[in-house]
C-alpha positions as CSV (number, residue, x, y, z in Angstrom):
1,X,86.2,43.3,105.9
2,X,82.6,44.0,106.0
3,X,80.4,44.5,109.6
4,X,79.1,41.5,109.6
5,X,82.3,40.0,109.9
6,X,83.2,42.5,112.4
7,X,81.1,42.0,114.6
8,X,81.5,38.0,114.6
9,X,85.1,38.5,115.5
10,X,84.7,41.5,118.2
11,X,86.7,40.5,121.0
12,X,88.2,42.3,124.6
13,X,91.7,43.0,123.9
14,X,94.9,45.5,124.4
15,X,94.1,48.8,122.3
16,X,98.0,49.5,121.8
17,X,99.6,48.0,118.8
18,X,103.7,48.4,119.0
19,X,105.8,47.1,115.9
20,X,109.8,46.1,116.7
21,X,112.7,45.1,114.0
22,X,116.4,43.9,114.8
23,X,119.3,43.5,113.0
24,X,121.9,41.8,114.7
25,X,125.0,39.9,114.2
26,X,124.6,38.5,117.9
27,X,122.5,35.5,118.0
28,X,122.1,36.1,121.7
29,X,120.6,39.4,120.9
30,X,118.3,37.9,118.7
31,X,116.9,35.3,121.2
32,X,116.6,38.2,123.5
33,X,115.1,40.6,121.0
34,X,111.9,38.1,121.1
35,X,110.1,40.3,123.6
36,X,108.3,38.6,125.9
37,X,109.4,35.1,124.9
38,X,112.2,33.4,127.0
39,X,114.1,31.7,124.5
40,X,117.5,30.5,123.6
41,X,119.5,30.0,120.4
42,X,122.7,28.2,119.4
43,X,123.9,27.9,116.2
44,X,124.3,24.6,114.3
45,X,126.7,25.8,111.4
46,X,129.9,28.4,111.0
47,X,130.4,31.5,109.7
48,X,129.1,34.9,111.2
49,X,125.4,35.1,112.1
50,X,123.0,37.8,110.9
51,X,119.6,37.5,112.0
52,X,116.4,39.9,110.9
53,X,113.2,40.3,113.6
54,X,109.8,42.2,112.7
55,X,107.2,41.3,115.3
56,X,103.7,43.5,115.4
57,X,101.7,43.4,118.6
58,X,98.5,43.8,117.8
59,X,95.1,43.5,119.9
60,X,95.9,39.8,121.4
61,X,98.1,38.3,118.5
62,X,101.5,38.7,117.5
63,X,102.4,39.2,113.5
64,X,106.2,37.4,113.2
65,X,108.9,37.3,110.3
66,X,112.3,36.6,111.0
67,X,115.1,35.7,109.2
68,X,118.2,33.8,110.1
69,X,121.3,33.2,107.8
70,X,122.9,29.9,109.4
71,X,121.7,26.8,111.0
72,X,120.1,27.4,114.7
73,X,118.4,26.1,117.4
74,X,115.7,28.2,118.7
75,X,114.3,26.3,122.2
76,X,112.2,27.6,125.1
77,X,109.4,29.4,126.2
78,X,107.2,31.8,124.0
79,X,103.8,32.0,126.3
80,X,101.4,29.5,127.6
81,X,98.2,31.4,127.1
82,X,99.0,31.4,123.1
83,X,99.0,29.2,120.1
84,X,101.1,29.8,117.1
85,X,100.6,29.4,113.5
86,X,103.7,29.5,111.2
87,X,104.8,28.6,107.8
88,X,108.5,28.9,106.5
89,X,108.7,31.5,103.0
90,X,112.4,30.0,103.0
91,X,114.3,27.8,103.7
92,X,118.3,25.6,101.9
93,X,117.8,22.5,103.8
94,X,115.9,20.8,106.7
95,X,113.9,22.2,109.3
96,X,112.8,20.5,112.2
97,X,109.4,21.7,114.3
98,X,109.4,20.0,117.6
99,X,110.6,16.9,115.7
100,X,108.9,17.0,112.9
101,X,110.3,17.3,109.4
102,X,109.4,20.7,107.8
103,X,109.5,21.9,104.2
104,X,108.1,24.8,102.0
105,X,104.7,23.3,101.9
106,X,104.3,22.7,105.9
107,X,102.8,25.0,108.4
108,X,103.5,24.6,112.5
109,X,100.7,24.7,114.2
110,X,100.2,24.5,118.5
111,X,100.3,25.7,121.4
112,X,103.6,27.8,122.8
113,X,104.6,27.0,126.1
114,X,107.4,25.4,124.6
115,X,109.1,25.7,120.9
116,X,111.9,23.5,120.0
117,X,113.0,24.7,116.3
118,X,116.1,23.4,113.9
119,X,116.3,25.8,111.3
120,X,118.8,25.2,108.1
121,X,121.1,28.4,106.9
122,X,119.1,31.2,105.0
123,X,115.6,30.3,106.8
124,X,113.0,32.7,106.4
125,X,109.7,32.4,108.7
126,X,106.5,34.0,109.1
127,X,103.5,33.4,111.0
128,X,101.3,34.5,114.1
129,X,101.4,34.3,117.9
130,X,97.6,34.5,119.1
131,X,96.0,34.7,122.8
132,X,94.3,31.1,123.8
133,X,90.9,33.7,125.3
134,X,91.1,35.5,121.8
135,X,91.2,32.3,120.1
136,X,88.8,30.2,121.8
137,X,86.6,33.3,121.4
138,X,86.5,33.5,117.9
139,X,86.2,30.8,116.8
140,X,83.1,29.4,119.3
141,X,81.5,32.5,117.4
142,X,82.5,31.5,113.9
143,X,82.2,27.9,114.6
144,X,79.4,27.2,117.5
145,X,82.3,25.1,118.9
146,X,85.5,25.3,120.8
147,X,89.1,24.9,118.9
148,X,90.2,21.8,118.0
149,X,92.0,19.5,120.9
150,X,95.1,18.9,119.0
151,X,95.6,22.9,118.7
152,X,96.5,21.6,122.4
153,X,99.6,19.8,120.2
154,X,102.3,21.2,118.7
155,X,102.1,19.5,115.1
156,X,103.7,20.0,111.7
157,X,100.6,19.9,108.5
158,X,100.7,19.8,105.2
159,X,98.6,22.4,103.2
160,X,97.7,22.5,99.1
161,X,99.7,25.0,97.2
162,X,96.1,27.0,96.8
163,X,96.1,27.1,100.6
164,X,100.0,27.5,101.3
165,X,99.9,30.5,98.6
166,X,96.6,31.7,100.0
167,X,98.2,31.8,103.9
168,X,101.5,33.7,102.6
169,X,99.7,36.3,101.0
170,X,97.7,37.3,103.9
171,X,100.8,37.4,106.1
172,X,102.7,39.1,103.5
173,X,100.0,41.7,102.8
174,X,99.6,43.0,106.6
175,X,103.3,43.7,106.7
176,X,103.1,45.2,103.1
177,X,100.5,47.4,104.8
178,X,102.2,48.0,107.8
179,X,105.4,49.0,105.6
180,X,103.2,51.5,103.6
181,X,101.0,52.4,105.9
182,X,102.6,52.6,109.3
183,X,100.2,55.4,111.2
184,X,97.5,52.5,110.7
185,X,99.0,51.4,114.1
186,X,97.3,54.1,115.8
187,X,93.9,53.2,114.3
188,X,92.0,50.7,116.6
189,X,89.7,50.0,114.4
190,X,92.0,49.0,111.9
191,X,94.3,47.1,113.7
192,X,91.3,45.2,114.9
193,X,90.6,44.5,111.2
194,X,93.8,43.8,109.9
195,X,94.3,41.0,113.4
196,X,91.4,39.7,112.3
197,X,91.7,39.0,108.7
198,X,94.9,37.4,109.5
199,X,93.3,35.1,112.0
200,X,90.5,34.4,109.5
201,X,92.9,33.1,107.2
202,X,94.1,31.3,109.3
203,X,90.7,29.7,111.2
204,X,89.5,29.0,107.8
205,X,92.6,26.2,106.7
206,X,92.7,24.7,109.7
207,X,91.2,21.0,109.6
208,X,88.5,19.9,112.2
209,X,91.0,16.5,112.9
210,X,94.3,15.7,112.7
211,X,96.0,12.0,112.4
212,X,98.5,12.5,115.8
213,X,99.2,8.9,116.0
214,X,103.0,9.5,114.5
215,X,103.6,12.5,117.3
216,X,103.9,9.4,120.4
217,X,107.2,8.2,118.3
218,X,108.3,11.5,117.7
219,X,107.6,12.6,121.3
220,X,109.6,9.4,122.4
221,X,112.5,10.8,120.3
222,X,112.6,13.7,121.8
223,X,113.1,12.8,125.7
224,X,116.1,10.3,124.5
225,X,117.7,13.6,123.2
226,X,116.6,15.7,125.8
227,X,118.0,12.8,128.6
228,X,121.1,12.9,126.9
229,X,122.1,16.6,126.9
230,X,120.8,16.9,129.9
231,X,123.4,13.9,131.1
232,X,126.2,15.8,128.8
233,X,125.6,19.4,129.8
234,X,126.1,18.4,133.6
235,X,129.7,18.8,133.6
236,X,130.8,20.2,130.7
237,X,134.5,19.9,131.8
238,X,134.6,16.6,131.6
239,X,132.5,15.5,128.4
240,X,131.1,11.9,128.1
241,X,131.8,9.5,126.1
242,X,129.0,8.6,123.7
243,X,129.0,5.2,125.1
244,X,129.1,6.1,128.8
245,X,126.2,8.2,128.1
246,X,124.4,5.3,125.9
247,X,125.0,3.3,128.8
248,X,123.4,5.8,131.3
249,X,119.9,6.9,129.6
250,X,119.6,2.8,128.8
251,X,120.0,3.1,125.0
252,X,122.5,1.5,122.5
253,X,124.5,4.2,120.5
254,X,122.3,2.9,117.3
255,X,119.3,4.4,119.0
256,X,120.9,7.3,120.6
257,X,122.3,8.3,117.0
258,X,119.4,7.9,115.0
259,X,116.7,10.0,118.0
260,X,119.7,13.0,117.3
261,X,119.2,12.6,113.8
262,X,115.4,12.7,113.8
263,X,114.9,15.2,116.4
264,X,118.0,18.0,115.9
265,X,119.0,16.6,112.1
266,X,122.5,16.2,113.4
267,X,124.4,13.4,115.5
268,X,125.1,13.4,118.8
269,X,128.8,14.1,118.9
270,X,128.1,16.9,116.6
271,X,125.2,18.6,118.5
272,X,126.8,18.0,122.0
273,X,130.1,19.7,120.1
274,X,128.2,23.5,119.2
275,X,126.5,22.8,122.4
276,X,129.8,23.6,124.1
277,X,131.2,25.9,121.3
278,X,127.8,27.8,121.8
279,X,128.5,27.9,125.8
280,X,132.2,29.5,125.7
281,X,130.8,31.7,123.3
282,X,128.5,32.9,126.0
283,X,130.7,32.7,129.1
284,X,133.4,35.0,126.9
285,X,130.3,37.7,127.0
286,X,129.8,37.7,130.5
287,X,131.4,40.6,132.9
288,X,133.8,37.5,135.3
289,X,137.5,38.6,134.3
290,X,137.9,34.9,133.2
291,X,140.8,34.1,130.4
292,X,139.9,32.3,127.2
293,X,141.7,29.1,128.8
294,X,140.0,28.9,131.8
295,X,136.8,29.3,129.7
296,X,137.6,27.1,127.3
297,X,138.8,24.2,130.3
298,X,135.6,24.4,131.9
299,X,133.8,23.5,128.8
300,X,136.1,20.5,127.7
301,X,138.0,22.3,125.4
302,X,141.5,21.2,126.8
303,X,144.0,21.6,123.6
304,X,143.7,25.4,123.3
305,X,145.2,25.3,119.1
306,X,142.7,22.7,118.2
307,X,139.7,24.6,120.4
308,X,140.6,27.9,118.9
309,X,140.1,26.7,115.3
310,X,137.0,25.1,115.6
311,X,135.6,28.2,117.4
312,X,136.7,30.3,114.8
313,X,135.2,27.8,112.3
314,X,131.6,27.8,114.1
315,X,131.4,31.6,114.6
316,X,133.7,33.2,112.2
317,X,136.0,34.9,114.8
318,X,139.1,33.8,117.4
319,X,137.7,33.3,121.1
320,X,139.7,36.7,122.0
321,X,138.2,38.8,119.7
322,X,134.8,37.2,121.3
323,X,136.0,38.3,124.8
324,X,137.5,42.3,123.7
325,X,134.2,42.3,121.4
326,X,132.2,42.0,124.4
327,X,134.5,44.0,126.8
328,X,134.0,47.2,124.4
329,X,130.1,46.7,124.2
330,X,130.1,47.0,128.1
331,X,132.0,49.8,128.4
């Protein structure tokens, strides 16, 4: 980067850079490894999970790659004051952004007070978490104008291959750096330069407007499914029927199915089922000296042959082996 460029981008920010990595076969330990971000994940498909974090704090934006082996559902809070920028290196099947249909040529793009991400099996993503201040500072000086308005969105956008190829060697080269060079994250000065060449990149494939007019739709979507888990998840002992709940949130099971199936990829009796599967898993973790019955009752699961199959099938172990897993990690 030369000093001109520098200079332009110059902005007030933390002068400690920290890089973290996980490995974990607990997907809870994986939402949790997200530092600072308040997140939860259930998974969407069976077998045992294996999930791979690299995050790199640098001066007021986050570097990201992660990598997850089975279909998930990553929703919740990441931080307000920031705006992401994300593209997928990976991914054997369909992802879903808030909605929105990803594939290898789409980037996410908007603001992070909220993430809702469906992400097939053997999804690879990579991307950058940046400060609002840092942001809006930039590019007013590389621009003479604020950001965009619909960076106020969370969108999905389709990029050339020049640009999608351009974008995934930038990210790939910090981390490439970082692997080969890892003392450089006790360089301010080039931290500062590497953030900013990332950010550049990213500034400089952005467009100045963006057609939103299929997001009101999408958004619509979205609060049918979010009505109806809500509705679902409020006692999980004694599940709905999908006409009772059709009947509740004002919608004909036609509808209901079809807002699942845009918004999560997956029908409502499906979703609502891992939802549960997903909660004993996480009751069987916690400390309360509760069997794998009483669990298991209190989330609907009331024939104890049939629950212990399909729990084995969605996580690739028995419920009790769930519950002395979590006893020995305790203790």
């Amino acid at each position: 980067m030369n000093s001109q460029t520098a200079s332009v981008l110059s902005a007030p920010a933390p002068t400690v850079a920290t890089r973290w990595t996980l490995s974990t076969h607990d997907i809870d330990a994986y939402a949790s490894g997200q530092n600072g971000w308040h997140l939860a994940c259930d998974m969407l498909s069976g077998g045992s999970f294996a999930g791979f974090l690299d995050h790199v704090q640098l001066p007021g934006l986050r570097l990201v790659r992660e990598t997850t082996n089975r279909a998930l559902r990553q929703h919740g809070e990441m931080n307000p004051d920031c705006c992401g920028f994300a593209l997928t290196c990976r991914q054997d099947g369909e992802a879903r952004f808030s909605g929105q249909r990803l594939d290898t040529g789409s980037v996410m793009v908007g603001r992070c007070d909220e993430l809702d991400l469906c992400s097939p099996p053997g999804f690879e993503l990579t991307g950058i978490v940046v400060d609002n201040a840092l942001l809006q500072s930039l590019t007013e000086r590389l621009n003479d104008r604020e950001p965009p308005a619909w960076l106020e969105r969370r969108v999905v956008l389709h990029f050339d291959d020049t640009t999608m190829q351009s974008l995934r060697g930038t990210l790939r080269g910090a981390f490439t750096a970082l692997d080969a060079l890892p003392g450089l994250l006790d360089d301010p000065i080039a931290t500062e330069q590497l953030r900013d060449d990332v950010l550049l990149a990213w500034l400089n494939a952005l467009p100045e407007d963006v057609d939103l007019r299929e997001l009101r739709s999408t958004e619509a979507h979205r609060r049918v499914v979010r009505r109806a888990c809500e509705l679902m998840m409020s006692r999980p002992d004694e599940p709905l029927s999908m006409l009772q709940v059709c009947s509740r949130i004002g919608a004909s099971q036609r509808k209901l199915n079809y807002c699942f199936q845009e918004t999560l990829g997956l029908s409502p009796a499906r979703y609502l089922r891992a939802l549960r599967l997903n909660g004993v898993r996480r009751a069987l973790k916690q400390p309360e000296s509760r069997s794998v019955q009483d669990i298991a009752a209190h989330w609907g699961f009331w024939h104890l042959s049939q629950f212990a199959t399909d729990y084995r099938r969605q996580f690739g172990e028995l419920p009790s082996q769930t519950l002395r897993g979590a006893a020995l990690t305790r203790h």
